[in-house]
Residue, then its C-alpha position, 0 to 999 in steps of 0.5 A: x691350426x696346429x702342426x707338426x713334423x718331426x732337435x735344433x737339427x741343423x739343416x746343412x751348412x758348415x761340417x765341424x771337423x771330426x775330431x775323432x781318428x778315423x781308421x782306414x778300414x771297416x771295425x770288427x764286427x766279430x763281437x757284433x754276432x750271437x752264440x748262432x753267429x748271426x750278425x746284429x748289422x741285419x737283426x731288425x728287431x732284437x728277438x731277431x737276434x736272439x733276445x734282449x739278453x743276447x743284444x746286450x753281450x754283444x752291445x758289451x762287446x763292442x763297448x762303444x758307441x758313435x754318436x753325433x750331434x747330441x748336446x748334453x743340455x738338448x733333451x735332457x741328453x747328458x742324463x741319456x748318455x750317463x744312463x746308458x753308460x751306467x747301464x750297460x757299461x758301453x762308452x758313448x762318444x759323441x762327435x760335433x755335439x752342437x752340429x746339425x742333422x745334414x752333418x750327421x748325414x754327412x758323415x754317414x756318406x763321407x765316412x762309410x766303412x770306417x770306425x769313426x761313422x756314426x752309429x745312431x743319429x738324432x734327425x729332424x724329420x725332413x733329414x729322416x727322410x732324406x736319409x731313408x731315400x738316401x739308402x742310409x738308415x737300417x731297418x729295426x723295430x725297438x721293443x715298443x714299435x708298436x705303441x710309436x703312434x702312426x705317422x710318427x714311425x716309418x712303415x719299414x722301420x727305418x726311422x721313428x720319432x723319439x720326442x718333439x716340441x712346439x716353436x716357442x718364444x722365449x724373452x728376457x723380461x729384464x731387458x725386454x719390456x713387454x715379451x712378445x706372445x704371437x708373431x704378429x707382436x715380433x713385427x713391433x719396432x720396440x723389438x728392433x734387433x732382438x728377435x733371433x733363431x738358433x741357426x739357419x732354416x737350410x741347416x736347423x730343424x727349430x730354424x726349419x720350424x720357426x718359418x713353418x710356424x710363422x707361415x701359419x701364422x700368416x695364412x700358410x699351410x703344410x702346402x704353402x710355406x712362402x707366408x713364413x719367408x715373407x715374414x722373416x723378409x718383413x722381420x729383417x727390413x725392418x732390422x728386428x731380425x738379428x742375424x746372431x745365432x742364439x745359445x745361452x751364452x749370447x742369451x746372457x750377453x743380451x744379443x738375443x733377447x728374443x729367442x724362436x726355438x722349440x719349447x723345450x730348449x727355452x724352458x731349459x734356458x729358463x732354469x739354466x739361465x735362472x742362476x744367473x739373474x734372467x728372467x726367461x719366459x716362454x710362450x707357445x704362440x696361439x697364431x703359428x703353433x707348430x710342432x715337431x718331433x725329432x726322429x732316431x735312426x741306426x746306420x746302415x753300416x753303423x762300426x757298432x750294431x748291436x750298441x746302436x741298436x741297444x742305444x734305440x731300446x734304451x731310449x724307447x724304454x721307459x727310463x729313456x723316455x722319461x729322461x726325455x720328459x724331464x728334460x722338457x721334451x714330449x716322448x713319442x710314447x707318452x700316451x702309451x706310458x700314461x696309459x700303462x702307469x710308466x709316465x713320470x707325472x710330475x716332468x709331464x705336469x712342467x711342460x709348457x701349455x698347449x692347447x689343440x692336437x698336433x698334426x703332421x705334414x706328409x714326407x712330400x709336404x716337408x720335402x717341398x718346404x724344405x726345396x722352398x726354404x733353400x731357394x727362398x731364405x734370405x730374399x725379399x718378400x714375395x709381396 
């Protein structure tokens, strides 16, 4: 059975401190109007505001834009920043980029009316959601709403996938003898402290993932996600679990072998990492596939509407969504780009194989799982 829901989006957990210095007071919005005066902050689509042409001059005008949690090796992001920069000549900052999709909302909520907020965010869907609940999110439809399948975009616009991945298993071949291919395998004692996540399931969208996965896996559902508890309970009694958070570094340093994370970050790792001697493979695994996609979203009080929303254009455009592809990352307009002549065939032809259709859990479904995994992570097995 194959799943999905809506990067490594960490859940919720410790807020890096912002490095930026947050001003006191709300930013100029004078440059965020048209020729007519009207204000980017409540154009829900750019002919809302007069066309692309006049998004663009005010976008200029403000000449920045806030973001957060945007690694350059995530998705293939530093090409999406350095595209847009290029493009447009707007300065793209970007705070915590290792931090999670609760700090994102974070600094939405704790920084409301200062220059520091963020102005766009990068979600996990259960985040999105919460956001949207939260009041937190503006409404704005890109370009190519449109073409956004269904299910993956929220009726009021307020948020929409940009590009997703399935839980994979990325091994060191050299220091691991036989890689696993299937979470049944991870449960083998060869495999004693090697097997890690790339954060906690309360703070990560991929950790977040991971359980789902292994809940299929083991007799779950988008309704029951307690199976993949158990599994993490099993892995950690039997000392297979590692607590250590995985990234390249501790990949390099052999402290995690064994990686669950989404497909397209470890086959990142498998050509970051290819310099350095390591032979990392990657599986999707057939008993536990789960996919998800990570949504965009503009602040409702974002200090930079119109970058905010000319930074959504740019990513739902065909270039953005191209640097997605590259980067090994699947783009919600990928159908629609395949069908129109736009796809890049040859990034499309490197992603990782997969066989089945992806499905989606309900917002309810993932808010359940979600309130399941906070009070359930980290205790014994429920049989």
């Amino acid at each position: 059975m194959t799943e999905i829901v809506p990067r490594s989006a960490v859940i919720a957990g410790g807020l890096v401190a912002a490095t930026l210095v947050l001003s006191a007071c709300g930013a100029d919005h004078d440059a965020s109007t048209n020729a007519d005066g009207e204000s980017a902050a409540t154009a829900i689509s750019a002919e809302d505001f007069g066309g692309m042409d006049a998004l663009v001059k005010a976008a200029k005008e403000e000449g920045t834009l806030n973001a957060i949690a945007l690694p350059r090796d995530w998705a293939n992001y530093g090409a999406l920043i350095d595209g847009f920069e290029k493009k447009y000549g707007i300065k793209v900052k970007v705070e915590n980029p290792d931090g999670a999709s609760q700090d994102e909302i974070n600094a939405v909520t704790s920084r409301k009316g200062k220059d520091g907020a963020p102005d766009v965010l990068d979600l996990g869907s259960s985040f999105a959601y919460s956001a949207a609940q939260q009041n937190l999110l503006a409404q704005y439809m890109v370009t190519d709403f449109i073409d956004i399948p269904d299910g993956q975009k929220d009726t009021m616009s307020r948020w929409y996938h940009g590009y997703g991945g399935y839980i994979s298993i990325g091994c060191d071949a050299r220091r691991v003898k036989t890689c696993p291919t299937t979470f049944k395998d991870l449960l083998k004692p060869e495999y004693k402290g090697q097997v890690a996540l790339n954060g906690n399931p309360n703070k990560s969208g991929s950790a977040f993932g991971s359980v789902y996965a292994a809940a299929l896996a083991n007799g779950g559902s988008f309704d029951y996600i307690q199976p993949g508890l158990d599994f993490f309970a099993k892995l950690k009694k039997n000392g297979n679990y590692t607590t250590v958070q995985s990234t390249a570094a501790t990949i390099v340093k052999g402290q995690t072998p064994i990686v669950l994370d989404w497909d397209y970050l470890n086959a990142r790792y498998s050509d970051k990492l290819k310099s350095k001697g390591l032979d990392w493979q990657v599986t999707v695994p057939e008993d536990g596939k789960f996919s998800e996609y990570y949504s965009q979203a503009i602040n409702e009080d974002a200090p930079h509407p119109a970058a905010a929303r000319l930074w959504e254009e740019y990513l739902y455009s065909a270039e953005g969504q191209n640097l997605w592809l590259k980067g090994y990352a699947r783009p919600a307009l990928m159908a629609a780009m395949e069908k129109d002549g736009t796809l890049d065939k040859t990034a499309a032809a490197k992603l990782p194989k997969v066989s089945g259709t992806p499905s989606f859990p309900s917002e309810a479904q993932m808010g359940h799982a979600k309130d399941d995994i906070a009070q359930g992570w980290g205790k014994p097995a429920s049989r």
